[in-house]
Each structure stands twice: as C-alpha cells, then as structure tokens.
Backbone and ligand atoms as CSV (ligand in chain L), in Angstrom:
chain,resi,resn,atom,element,x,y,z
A,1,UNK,N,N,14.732,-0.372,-5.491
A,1,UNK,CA,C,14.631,-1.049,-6.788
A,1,UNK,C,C,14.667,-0.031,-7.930
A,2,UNK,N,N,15.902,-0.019,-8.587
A,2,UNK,CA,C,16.021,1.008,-9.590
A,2,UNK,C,C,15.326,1.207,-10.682
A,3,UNK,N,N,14.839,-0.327,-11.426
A,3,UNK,CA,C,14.232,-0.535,-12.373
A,3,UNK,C,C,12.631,-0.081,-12.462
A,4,UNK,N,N,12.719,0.108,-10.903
A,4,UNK,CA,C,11.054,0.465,-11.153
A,4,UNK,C,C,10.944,2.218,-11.388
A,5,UNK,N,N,9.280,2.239,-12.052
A,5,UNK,CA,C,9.162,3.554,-11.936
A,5,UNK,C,C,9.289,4.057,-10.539
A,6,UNK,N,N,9.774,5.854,-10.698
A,6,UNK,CA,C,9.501,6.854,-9.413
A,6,UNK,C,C,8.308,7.674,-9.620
A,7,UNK,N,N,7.224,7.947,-7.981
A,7,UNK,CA,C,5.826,8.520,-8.545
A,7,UNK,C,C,6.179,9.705,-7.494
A,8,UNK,N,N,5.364,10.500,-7.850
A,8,UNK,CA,C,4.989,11.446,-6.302
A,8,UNK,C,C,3.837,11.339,-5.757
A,9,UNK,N,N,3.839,11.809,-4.381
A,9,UNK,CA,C,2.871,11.703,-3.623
A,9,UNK,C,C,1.595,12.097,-4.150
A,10,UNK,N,N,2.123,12.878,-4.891
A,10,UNK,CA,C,0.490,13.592,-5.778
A,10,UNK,C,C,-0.255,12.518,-6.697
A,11,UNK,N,N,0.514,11.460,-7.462
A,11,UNK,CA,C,0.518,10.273,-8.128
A,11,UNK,C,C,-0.391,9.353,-7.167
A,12,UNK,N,N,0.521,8.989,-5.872
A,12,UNK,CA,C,-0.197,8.455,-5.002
A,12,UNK,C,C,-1.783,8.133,-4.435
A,13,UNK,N,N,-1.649,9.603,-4.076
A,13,UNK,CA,C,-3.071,10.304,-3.664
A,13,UNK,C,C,-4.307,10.494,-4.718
A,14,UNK,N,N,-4.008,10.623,-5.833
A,14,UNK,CA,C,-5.431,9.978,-6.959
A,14,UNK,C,C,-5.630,8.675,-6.989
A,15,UNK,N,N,-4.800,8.049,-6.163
A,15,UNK,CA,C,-5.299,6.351,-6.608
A,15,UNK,C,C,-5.935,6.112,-5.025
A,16,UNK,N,N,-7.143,6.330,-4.412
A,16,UNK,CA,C,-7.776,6.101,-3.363
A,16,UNK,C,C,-8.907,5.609,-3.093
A,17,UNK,N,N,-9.610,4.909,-4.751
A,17,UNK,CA,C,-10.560,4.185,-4.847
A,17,UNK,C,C,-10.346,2.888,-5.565
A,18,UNK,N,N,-11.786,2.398,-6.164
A,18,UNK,CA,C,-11.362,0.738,-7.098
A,18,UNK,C,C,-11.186,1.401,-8.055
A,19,UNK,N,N,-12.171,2.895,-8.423
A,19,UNK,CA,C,-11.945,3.164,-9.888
A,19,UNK,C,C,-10.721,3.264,-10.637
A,20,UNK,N,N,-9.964,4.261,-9.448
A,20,UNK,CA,C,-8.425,4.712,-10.624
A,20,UNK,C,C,-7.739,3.344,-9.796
A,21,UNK,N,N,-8.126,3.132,-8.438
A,21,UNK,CA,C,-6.988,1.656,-8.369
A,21,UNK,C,C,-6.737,2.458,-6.639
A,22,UNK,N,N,-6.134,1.149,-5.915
A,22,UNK,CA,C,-5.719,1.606,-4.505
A,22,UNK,C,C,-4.762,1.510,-4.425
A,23,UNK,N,N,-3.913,2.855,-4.090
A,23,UNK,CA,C,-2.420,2.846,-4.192
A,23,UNK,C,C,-2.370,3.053,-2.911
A,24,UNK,N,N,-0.898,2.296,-2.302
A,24,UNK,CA,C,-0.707,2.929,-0.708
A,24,UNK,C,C,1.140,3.087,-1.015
A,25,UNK,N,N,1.302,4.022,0.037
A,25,UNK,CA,C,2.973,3.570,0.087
A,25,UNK,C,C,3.476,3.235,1.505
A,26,UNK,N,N,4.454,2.603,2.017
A,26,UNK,CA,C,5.379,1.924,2.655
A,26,UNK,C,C,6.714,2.140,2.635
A,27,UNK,N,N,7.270,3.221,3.507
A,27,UNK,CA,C,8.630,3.542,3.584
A,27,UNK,C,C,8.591,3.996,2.219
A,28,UNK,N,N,9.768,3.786,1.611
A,28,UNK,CA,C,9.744,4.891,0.127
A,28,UNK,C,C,9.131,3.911,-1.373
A,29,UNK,N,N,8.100,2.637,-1.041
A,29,UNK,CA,C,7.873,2.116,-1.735
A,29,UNK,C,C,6.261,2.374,-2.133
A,30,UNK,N,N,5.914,2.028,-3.295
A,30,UNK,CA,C,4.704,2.224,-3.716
A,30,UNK,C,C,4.354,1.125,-4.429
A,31,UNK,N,N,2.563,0.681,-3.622
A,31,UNK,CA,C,2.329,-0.517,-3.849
A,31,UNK,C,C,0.789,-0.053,-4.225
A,32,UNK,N,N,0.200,-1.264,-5.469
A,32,UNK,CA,C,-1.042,-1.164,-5.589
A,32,UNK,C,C,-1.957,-2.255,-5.248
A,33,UNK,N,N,-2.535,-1.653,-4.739
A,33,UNK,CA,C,-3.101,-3.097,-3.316
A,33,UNK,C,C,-4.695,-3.679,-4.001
A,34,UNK,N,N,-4.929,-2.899,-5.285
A,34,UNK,CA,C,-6.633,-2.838,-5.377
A,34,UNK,C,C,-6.781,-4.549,-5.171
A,35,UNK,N,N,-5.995,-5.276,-6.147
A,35,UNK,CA,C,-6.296,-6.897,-6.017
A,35,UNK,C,C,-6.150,-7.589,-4.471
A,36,UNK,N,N,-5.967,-6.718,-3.501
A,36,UNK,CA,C,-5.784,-7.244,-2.275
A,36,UNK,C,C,-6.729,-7.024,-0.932
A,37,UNK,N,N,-7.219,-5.836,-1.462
A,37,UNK,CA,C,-8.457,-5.444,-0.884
A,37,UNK,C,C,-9.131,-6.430,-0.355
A,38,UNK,N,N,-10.118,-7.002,-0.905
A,38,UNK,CA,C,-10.978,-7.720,-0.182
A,38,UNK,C,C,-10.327,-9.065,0.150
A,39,UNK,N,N,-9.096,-9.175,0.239
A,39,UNK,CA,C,-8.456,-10.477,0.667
A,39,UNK,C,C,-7.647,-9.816,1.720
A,40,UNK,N,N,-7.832,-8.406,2.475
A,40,UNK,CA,C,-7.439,-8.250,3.892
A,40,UNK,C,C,-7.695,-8.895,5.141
A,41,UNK,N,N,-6.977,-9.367,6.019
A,41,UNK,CA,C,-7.660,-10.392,6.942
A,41,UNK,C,C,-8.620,-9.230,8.194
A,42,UNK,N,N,-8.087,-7.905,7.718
A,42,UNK,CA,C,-8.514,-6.618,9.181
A,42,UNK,C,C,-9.518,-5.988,8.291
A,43,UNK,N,N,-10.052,-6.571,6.798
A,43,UNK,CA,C,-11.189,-6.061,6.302
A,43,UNK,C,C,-10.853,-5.079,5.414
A,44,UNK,N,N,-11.402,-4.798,3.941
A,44,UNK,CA,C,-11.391,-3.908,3.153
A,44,UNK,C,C,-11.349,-2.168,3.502
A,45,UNK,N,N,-12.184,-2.105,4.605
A,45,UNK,CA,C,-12.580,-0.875,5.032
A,45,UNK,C,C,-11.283,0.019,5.489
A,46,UNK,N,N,-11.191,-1.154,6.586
A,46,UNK,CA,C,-9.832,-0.434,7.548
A,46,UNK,C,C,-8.510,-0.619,6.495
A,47,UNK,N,N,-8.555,-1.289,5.535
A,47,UNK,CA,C,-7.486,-0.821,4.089
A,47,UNK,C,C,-7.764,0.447,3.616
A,48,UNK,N,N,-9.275,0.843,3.332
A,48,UNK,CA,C,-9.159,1.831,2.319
A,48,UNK,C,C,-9.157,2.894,3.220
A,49,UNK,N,N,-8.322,3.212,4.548
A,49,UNK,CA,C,-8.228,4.246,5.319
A,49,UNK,C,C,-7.027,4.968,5.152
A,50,UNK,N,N,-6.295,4.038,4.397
A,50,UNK,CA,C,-5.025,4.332,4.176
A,50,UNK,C,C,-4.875,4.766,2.623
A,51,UNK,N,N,-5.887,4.085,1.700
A,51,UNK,CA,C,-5.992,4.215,0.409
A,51,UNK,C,C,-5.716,5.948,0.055
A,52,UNK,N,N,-4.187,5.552,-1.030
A,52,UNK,CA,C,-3.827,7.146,-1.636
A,52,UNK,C,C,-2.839,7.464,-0.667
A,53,UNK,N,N,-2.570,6.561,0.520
A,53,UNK,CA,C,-1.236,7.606,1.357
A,53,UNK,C,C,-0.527,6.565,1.616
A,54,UNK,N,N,-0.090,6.667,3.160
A,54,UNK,CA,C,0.786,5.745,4.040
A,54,UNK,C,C,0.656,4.804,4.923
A,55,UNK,N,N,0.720,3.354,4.928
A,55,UNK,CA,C,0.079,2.958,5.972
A,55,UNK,C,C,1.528,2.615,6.867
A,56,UNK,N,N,2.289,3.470,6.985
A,56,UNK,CA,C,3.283,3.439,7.834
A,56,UNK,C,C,2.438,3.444,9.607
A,57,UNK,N,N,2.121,4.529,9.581
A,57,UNK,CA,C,1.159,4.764,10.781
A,57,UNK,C,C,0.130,4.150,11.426
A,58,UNK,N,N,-0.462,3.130,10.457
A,58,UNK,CA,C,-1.458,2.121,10.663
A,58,UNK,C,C,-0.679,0.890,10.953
A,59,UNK,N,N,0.342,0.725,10.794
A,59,UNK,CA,C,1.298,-0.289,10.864
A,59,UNK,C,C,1.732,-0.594,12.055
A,60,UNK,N,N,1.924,0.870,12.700
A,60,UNK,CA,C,3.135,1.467,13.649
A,60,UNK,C,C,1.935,0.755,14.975
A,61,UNK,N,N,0.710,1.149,14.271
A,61,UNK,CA,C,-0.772,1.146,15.589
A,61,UNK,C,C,-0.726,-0.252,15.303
A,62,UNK,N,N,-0.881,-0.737,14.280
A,62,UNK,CA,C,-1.520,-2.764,14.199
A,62,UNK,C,C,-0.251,-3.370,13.984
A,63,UNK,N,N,0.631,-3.602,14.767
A,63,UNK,CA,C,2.090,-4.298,14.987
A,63,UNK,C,C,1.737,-5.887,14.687
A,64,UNK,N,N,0.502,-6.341,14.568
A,64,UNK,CA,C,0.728,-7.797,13.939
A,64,UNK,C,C,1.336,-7.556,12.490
A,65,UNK,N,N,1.414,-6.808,11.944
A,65,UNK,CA,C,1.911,-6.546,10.397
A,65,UNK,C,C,3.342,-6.568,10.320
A,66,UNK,N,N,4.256,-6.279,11.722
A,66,UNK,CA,C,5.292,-6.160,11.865
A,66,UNK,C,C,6.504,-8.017,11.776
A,67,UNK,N,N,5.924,-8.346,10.443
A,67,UNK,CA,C,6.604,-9.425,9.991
A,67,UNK,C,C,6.755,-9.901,8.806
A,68,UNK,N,N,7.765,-10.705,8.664
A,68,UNK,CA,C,9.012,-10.236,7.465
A,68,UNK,C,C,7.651,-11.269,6.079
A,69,UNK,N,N,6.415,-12.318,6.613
A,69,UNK,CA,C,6.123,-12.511,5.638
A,69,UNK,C,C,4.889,-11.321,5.164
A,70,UNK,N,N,4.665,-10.837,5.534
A,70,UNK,CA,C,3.399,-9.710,5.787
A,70,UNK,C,C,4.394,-8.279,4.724
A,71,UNK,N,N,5.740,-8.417,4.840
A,71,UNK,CA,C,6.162,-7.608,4.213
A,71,UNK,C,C,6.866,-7.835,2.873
A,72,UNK,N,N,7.142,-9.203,2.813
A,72,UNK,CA,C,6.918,-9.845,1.647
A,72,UNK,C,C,5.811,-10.022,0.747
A,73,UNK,N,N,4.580,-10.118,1.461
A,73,UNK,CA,C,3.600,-10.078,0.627
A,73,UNK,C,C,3.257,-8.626,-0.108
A,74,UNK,N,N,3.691,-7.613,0.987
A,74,UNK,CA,C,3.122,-6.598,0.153
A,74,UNK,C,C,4.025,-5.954,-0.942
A,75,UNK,N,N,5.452,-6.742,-0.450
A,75,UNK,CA,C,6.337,-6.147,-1.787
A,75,UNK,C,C,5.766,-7.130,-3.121
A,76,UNK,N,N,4.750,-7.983,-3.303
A,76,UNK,CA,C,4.706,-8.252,-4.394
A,76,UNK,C,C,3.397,-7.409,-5.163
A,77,UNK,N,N,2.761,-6.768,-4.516
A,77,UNK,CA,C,2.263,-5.674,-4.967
A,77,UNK,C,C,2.713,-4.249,-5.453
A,78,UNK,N,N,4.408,-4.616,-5.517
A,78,UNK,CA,C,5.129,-3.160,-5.953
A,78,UNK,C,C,4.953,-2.417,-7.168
A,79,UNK,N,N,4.680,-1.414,-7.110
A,79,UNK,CA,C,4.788,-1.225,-8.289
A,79,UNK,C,C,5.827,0.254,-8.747
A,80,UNK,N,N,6.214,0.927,-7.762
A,80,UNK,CA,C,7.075,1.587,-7.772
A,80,UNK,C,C,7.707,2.081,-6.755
A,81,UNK,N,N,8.525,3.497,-7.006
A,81,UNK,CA,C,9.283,3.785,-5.683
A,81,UNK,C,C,8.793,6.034,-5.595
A,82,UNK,N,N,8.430,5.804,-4.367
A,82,UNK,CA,C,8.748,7.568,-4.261
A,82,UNK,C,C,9.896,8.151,-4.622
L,1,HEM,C1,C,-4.470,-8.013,9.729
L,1,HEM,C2,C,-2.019,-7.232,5.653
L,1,HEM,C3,C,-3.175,-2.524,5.867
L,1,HEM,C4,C,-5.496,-3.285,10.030
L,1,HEM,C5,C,-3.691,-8.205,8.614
L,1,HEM,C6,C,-3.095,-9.471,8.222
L,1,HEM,C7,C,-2.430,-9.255,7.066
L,1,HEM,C8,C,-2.576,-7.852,6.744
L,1,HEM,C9,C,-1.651,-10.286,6.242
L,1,HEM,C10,C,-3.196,-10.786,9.014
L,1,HEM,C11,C,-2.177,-10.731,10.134
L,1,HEM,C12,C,-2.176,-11.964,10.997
L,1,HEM,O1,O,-3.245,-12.475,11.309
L,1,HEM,O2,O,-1.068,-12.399,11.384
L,1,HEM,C13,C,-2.125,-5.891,5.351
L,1,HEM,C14,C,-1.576,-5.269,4.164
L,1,HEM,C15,C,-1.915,-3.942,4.218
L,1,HEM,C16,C,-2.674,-3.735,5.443
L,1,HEM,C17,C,-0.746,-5.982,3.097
L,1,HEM,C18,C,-1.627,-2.827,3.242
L,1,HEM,C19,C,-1.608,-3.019,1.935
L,1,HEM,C20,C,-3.873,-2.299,7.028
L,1,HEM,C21,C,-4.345,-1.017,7.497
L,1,HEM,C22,C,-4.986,-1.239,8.686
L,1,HEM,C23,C,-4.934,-2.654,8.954
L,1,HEM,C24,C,-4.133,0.305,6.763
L,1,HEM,C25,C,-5.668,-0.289,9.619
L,1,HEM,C26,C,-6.193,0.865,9.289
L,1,HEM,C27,C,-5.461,-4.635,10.295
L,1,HEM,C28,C,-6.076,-5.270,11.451
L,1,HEM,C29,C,-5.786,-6.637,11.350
L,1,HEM,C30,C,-4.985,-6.811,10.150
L,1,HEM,C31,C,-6.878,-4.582,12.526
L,1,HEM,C32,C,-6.209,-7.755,12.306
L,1,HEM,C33,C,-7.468,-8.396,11.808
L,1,HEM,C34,C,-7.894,-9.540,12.678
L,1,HEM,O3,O,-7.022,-10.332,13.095
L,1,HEM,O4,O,-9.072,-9.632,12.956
L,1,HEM,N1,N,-3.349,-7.237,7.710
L,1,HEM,N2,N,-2.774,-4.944,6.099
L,1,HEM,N3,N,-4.246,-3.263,7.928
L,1,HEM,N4,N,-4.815,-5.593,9.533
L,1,HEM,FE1,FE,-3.806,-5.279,7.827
C-alpha cells in the first residue's frame, strides 16, 4: 500500500506498551493493535509478547491465525508499511 506511511524497525520497537501504543508488524506491514488488545481471543498478555516486533513467529507456532478472516482483521489495524 503505497499511500501509507514507511517506518523502521526502530519506529516499531518504541511502540511496546499502552503508553506510546502497541505496534506489531506482519510480513512488511505495520499494524497498531493497542485498540485490540484486550479484545484478543489468546489474551492480552500473549499479544504483548510480540508488542514492538513480529508476530510472524507467533503465528508460524499458533496456526489457528492462519486465515484469510484473521488477516483481514488485522489489516484494518494498518497503519503503515516497513
Ligand atoms: C487466538 C488474533 C497475536 C496467541 C486468536 C484469535 C484471533 C487472534 C482472531 C481467535 C482464533 C479462533 O478462535 O479461530 C490475533 C491478532 C494478533 C494476534 C490480530 C496480532 C495483532 C497473537 C500472538 C500470540 C497469539 C502474538 C502468541 C504469542 C493466540 C492463541 C490463541 C489466539 C494461543 C487461541 C486462544 C484460545 O482459543 O483460547 N488470535 N492474535 N496471538 N491467539 Fe492470537
């Protein structure tokens, strides 16, 4: 998505609480999840493990996520691109 801003990982990685906000990224996308947090069905906690990086890897381990509405939902939390 061209229109959106591009961040770096360094961008990323300060956003790992509620204060500055919970940023995660997904393949080369960057999403801010803080409003989604406590509406995780696997719990806030095991979200903010990922909070500031990738939950590619958490993904790869919890394969119920591996569906097209689960990845729709989180593209509406986009807010930019790496
Ligand atoms: C379940 C979304 C990150 C662990 C779910 C479900 C959704 C979801 C929609 C329900 C799946 C279903 O029942 O079919 C998300 C989104 C994430 C995210 C949008 C990122 C923004 C994570 C991370 C972890 C994780 C980082 C692990 C560290 C789990 C687990 C469940 C779950 C264990 C199963 C909970 C249960 O059924 O009791 N997630 N998830 N999720 N998620 Fe996530």
């Amino acid at each position: 998505k061209p229109s959106l801003p591009e961040f770096h990982l360094e961008d990323v990685a300060l956003h790992n609480n509620k204060e500055r906000g919970v940023w995660v990224t997904y393949k080369d996308g960057v999403y801010d999840v803080t409003d989604f947090l406590e509406m995780h069905p696997g719990g806030a906690s095991r979200l903010m493990l990922a909070a500031g990086g990738a939950i590619d890897p958490f993904w790869a381990m919890y394969q119920q996520h591996n569906q097209e509405e689960i990845r729709s939902l989180l593209e509406g939390y986009r807010i930019g691109t790496l």
